[in-house]
VOGU-3710 file (C-alpha; in Angstrom, 3 decimals, decimal comma):
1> xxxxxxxxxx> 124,101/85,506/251,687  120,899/85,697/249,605  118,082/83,324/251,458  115,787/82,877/248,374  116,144/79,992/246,294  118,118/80,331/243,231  115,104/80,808/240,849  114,036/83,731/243,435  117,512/85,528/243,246  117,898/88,863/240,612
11> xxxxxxxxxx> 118,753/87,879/237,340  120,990/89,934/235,208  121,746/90,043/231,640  125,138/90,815/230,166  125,841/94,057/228,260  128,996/93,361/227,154  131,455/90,369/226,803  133,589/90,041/229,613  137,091/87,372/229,315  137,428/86,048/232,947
21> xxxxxxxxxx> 141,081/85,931/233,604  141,477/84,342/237,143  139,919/80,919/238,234  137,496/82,837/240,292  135,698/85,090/237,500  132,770/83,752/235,319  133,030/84,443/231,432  129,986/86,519/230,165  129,096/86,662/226,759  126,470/89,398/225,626
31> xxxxxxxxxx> 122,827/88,833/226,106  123,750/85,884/228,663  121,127/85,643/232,086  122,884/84,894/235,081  121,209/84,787/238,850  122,934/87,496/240,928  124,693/85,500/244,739  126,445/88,379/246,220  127,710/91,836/246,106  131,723/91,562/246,084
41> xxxxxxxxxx> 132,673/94,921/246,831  132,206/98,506/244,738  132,859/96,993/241,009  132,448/93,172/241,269  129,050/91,251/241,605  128,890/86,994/241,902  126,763/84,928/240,108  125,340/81,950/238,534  125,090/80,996/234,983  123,004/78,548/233,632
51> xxxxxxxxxx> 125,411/75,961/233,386  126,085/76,085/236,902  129,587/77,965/237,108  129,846/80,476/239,924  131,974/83,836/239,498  132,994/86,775/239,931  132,083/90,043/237,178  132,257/93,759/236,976  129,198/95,369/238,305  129,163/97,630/235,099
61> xxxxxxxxxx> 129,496/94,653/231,952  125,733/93,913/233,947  121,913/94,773/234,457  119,418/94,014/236,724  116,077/92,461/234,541  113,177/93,282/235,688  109,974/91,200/235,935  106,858/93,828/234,701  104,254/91,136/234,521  104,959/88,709/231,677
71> xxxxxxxxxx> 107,434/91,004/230,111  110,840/91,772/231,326  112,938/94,780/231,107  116,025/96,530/231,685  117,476/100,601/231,291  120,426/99,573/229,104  121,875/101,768/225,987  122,566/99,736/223,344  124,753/101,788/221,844  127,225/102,152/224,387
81> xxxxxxxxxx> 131,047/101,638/224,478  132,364/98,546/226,638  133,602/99,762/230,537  137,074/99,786/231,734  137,534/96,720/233,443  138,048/97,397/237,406  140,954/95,718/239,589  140,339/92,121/240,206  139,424/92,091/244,208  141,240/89,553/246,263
91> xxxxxxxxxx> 138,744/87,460/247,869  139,670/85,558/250,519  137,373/82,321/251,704  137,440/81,356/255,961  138,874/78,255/256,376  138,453/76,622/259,890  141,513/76,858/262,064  142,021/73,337/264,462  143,699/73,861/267,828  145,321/70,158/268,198
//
């Protein structure tokens, strides 16, 4: 898990729309900033938007923004075609086992 605090953490900026589908993904609409929490596997990232709501999101629909100074910037093409979305991963939360 990320130790910085939440306004420390990478923020990323949506490329493309992306329709969450499963209780666990976060909606993204184009242009949106949301603070990267962890790397899911391959093709999903988590993160925060600024309402709060916590998700998961392809790694591709995203970009990291980067702080030069007062400016920031990002390497996207503006011209490109939405990615294929990837296969949903199954994520699977500990939950404490009692021995009674």
């Amino acid at each position: 898990m990320d130790e910085r605090l939440p306004e420390e953490r990478m923020k990323l900026i949506a490329l493309f729309p992306f329709f969450a589908r499963n209780r666990n993904e976060l909606s993204l609409k184009k242009g949106e900033i949301v603070r990267y929490r962890r790397s899911i596997d391959a093709n999903w990232l988590e993160g925060v938007n600024n309402r709060g709501e916590i998700g998961i999101f392809p790694k591709t629909y995203v970009q990291e923004i980067r702080d030069s100074g007062n400016k920031l910037t990002t390497d996207f093409d503006i011209d490109s075609s939405t990615p294929d979305r990837p296969k949903t991963p199954k994520i699977f939360t500990s939950m404490p086992r009692f021995d009674f």
